[in-house]
N, C-alpha and C positions, 0 to 999 in steps of 0.2 A: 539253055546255055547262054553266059554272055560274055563277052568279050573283055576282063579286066586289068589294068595296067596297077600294077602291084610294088610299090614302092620298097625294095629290097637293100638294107642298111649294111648287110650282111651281121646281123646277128642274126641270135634265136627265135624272137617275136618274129621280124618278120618274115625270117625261113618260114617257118611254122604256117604265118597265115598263107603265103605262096603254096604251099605243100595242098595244103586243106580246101582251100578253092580248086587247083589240080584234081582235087579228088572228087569234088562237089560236082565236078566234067566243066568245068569252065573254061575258056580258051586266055589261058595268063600268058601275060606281058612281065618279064620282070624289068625294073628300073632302076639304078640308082644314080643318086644325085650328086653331082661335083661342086663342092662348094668348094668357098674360100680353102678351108684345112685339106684339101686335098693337095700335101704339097710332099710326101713321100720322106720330112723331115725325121730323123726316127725317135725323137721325143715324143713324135704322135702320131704314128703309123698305125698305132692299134686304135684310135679313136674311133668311132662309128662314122663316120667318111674319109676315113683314112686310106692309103693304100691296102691295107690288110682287110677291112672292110667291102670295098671291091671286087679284090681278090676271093674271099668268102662267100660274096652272092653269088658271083660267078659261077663258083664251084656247084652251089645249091642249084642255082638254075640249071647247069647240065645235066646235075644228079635227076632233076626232077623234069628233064625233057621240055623245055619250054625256054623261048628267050630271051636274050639278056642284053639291055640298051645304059650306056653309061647317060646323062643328061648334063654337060654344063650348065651351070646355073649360078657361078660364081660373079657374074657380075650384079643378078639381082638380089645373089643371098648375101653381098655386100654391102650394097644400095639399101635395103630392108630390113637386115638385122644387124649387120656391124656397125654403120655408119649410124642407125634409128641407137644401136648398147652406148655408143660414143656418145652422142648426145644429151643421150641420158642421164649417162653424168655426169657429160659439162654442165648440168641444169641442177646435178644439186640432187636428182634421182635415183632408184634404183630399178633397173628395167628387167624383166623377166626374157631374155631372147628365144626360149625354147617357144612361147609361145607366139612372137614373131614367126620364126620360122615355119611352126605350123602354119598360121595364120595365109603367108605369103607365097614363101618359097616351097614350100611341101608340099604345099595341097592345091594352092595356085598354081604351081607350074606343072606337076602331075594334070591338073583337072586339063589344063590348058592343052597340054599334048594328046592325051586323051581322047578331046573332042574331034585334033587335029587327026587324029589314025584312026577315029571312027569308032572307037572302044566306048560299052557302054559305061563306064565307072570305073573306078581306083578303087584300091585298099592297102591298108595298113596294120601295122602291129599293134596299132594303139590298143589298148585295154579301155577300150567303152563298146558302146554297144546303140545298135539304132531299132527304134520301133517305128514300122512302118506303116500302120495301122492308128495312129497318132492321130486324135480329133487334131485340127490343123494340119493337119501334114507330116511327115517325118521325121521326128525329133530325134537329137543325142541324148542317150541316159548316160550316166558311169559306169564303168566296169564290174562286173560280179563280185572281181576281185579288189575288195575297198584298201587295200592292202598296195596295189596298182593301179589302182581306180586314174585315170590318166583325164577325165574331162576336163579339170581346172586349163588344160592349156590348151582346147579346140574351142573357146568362148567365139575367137575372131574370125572363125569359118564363115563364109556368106553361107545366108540361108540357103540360097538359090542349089547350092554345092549339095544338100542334103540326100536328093534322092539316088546323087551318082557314088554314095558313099559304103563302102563297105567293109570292115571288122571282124573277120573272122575269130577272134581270142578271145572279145567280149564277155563270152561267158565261160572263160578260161580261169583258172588260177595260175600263177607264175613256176609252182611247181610242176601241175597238169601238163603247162605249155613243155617244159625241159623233159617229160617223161615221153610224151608226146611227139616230141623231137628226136629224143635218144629211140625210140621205135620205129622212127622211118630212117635212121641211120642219117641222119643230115649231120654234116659236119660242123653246124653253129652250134648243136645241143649243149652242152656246156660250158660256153663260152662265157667269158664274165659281159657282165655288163660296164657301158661306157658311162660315168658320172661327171666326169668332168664338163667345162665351157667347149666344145669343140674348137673354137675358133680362138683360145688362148693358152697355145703349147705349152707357157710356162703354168699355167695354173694359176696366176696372180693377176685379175683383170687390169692393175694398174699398167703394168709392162703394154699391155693395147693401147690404153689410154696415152701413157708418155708416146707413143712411135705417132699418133693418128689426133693427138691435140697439139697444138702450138706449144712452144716452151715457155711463151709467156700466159697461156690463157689460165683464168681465176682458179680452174681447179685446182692446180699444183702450185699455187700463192698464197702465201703464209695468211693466217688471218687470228681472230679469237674467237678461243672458248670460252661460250659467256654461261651463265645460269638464265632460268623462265623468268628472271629477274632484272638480267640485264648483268652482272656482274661479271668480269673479267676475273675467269681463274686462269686461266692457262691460254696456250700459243699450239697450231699448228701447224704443219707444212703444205695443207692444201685438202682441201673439204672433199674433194673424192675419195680420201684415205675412209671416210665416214658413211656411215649408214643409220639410219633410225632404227631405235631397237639395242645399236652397238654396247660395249661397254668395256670392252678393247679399246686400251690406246689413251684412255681420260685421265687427267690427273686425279691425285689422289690426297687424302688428307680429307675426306668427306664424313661425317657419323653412317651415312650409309651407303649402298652400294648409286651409282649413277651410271644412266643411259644418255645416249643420243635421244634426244624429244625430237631435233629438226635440223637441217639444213640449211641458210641464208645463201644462195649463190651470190646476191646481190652484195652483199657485204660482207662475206669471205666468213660469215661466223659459222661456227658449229655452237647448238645451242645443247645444252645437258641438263638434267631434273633427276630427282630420283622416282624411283618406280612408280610411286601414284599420278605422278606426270606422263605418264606412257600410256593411258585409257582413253580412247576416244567414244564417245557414244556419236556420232554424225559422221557420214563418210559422204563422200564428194566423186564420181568417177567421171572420165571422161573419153572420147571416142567407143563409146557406148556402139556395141553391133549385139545384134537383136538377132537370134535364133527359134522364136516364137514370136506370137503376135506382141509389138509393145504393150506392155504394162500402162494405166496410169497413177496418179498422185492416189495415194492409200491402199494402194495393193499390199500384200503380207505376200513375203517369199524367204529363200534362205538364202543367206552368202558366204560365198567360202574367202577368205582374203589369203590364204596360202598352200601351195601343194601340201597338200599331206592333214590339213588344219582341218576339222568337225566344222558344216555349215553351221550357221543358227539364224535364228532369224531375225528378218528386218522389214522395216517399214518404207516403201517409195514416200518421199516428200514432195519432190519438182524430178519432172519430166522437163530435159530439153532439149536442144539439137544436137544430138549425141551426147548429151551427158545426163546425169542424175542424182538426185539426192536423197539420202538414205536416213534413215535413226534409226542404230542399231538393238537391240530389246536388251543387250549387255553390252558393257562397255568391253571392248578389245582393244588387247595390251600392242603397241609399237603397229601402227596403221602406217606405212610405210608405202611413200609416194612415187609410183612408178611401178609399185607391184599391181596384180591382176584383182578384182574385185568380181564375181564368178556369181552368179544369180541361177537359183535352183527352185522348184517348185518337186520334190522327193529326190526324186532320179532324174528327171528332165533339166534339162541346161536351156536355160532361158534366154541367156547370152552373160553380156559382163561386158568390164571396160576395165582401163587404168584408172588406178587410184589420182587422186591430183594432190597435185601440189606444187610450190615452185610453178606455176601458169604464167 
C-alpha cells in the first residue's frame, strides 16, 4: 500500500483515477488546485478549476471516503503560465499553456507537497501510461487510448519526477473510463469535458493579452502585411491577432488561397505565402528537457509537433544546451513557433522542447 496525493479537477478522469487507486487499497489524498480562474465568475464556473469543479471533487472525495485538500497555487500558476501565455505573444509566438501547467504547477506543486506530507507519489487522470521496468529507468509511454493519448503535454516533467508518478486510466479508453464511472455511481460520470483556455473567460486569448500588455506594446501596433517576397499587400492592427498556419483575417485578391508563413515582432510584419510556403523540412527547438538518457547528433526518433498530429520521423542534427536540431524525413505543413516539439522512440517519450522562433 502507498500513500498517494491525487490531483482531483473534479471531473470524470480524475474521479475515476481516485476511485481505482481506493480500490487497489491505497491510502488517497485527494487535491485540488486553485488557480488563477478560480474566481466563482459565472461565465466560468464550470471550467475545470472553476467553483463547480471543486465543488465536484469534493462531493467524489466524500462519496469515496478519503480526503479532500484545496491547494492555492494561484501565484505560481500565474508566474508560470499566464505571465510565460503573455509573453509569448508579445514575441510574436504561439505558446501551448496546458503544457506549462503540467510541466509547473501540476505536477510541480503536487510533487512538491507530496514530499512535504511524506506521501509516496501523485497521480492523475492523464491518459498515458508508465513502464517501470524500463532499461534506464521509468519511462512515460502514451495512452492506450490514441484517441486521448495525452503525452504530447508531459514532455517538461523532470525526470527525476518519474518514479513518484502514477496513471491509473492509461490503459483506459475514454468511453471505458465514463462506464466505469457511471458503475461506481460517481457523480462526475458524465460530465462534459472542459476544452476551453481555463484562464480566458471570454474565450478570445486576445482580451488577456489587451488587460496584461501595455496599451502601447508592438503587439497591438499596426504594422504590414508583406509577401516571402517582401511586398506590402495589406495593414494590420497588431501581430497577436496572427498565427502561423492562419488564413483568417488576410487580404484577398490572391490566384490562391494564403497563410501566415511567420511573425516579425521586430518590425511589426506579418508575413503571408501560399501553401507551398508552409513546409518546413528542419525544426529548431529549444529549452529541450530530456525524459531518457540524451540523444546525440544522428539519432532516428519520431516527432509529434501538435496534439492530436501522427509522429514521423526525424533525424537529430546538433545537440545543445537545451536545444536541438532536427531534419524532418517529410516536410511538415505550418511549423509554428512556440508550439511543443515531442520526441518518441514508439511509445516512449523521450522528452521535447518548444519550437523556436522569434529568439
Amino acid at each position: 500500500m502507498k500513500q498517494i496525493l491525487v490531483a482531483m479537477s473534479g471531473g470524470v478522469d480524475s474521479s475515476l483515477a481516485a476511485a481505482l487507486l481506493v480500490e487497489a487499497g491505497h491510502e488517497v489524498i485527494g487535491a485540488t488546485l486553485r488557480t488563477f480562474c478560480y474566481t466563482g465568475e459565472p461565465s466560468h464556473g464550470k471550467s475545470c478549476c472553476g467553483l463547480e469543479g471543486v465543488s465536484d471533487a469534493r462531493a467524489v472525495a466524500r462519496a469515496l471516503g478519503i480526503p479532500h485538500s484545496v491547494f492555492d497555487v494561484e501565484e505560481e500558476f500565474t508566474r508560470d503560465v499566464i505571465d510565460d501565455f503573455v509573453k509569448e505573444y508579445g514575441k510574436g509566438r504561439t505558446p501551448n499553456p496546458c503544457v506549462r501547467c503540467n510541466s509547473f504547477t501540476k505536477f510541480g506543486d503536487l510533487l512538491r507537497r507530496a514530499h512535504e506530507m511524506g506521501a509516496d507519489g501523485i497521480a492523475t487522470g492523464h491518459y498515458v501510461r508508465m513502464d517501470r521496468n524500463a532499461p534506464g529507468g521509468p519511462s512515460l509511454m502514451r495512452g492506450a487510448d490514441r484517441e486521448k493519448d495525452q503525452a504530447y503535454f508531459l514532455w517538461g516533467l523532470p525526470r527525476s519526477a518519474l518514479p513518484s508518478l502514477h496513471f491509473p486510466l492509461g490503459d483506459h479508453t475514454k468511453a471505458e473510463v465514463r462506464a466505469l464511472a457511471r458503475d461506481r455511481g460517481l457523480v462526475t460520470a458524465d460530465k462534459p469535458e472542459s476544452q476551453e483556455i481555463c484562464f480566458v473567460p471570454t474565450g478570445d486569448y486576445r482580451d488577456l493579452l489587451r488587460t496584461r500588455l501595455p496599451a502601447a506594446h508592438p503587439a497591438f501596433q499596426p504594422g504590414s502585411i508583406v509577401t516571402t517576397v517582401g511586398e506590402v499587400v495589406g495593414r494590420h492592427g497588431g501581430y497577436a491577432n496572427f498565427t502561423v498556419g492562419q488564413r483568417k483575417g488576410l487580404p484577398g485578391g490572391f490566384p490562391e488561397a494564403m497563410f501566415v508563413v511567420a511573425v516579425r515582432p521586430d518590425t511589426r510584419e506579418v508575413v503571408v505565402g501560399p501553401k507551398d510556403h508552409m513546409f518546413a523540412e528542419e525544426l529548431a527547438l529549444r529549452e529541450v528537457n530530456w525524459l531518457a538518457d540524451p540523444l546525440i547528433p544522428g539519432a532516428e526518433v519520431q516527432v509529434q509537433l501538435r496534439h492530436r498530429a501522427r509522429a514521423f520521423p526525424a533525424r537529430i542534427e546538433s545537440v545543445g544546451d537545451a536545444s536541438l536540431g532536427l531534419t524532418l524525413a517529410e516536410p511538415h505543413f505550418a511549423v509554428t513557433p512556440g508550439q511543443s516539439g515531442v520526441l518518441f522512440s514508439d511509445d516512449r517519450v523521450l522528452g521535447g522542447g518548444r519550437i523556436s522562433g522569434n529568439d
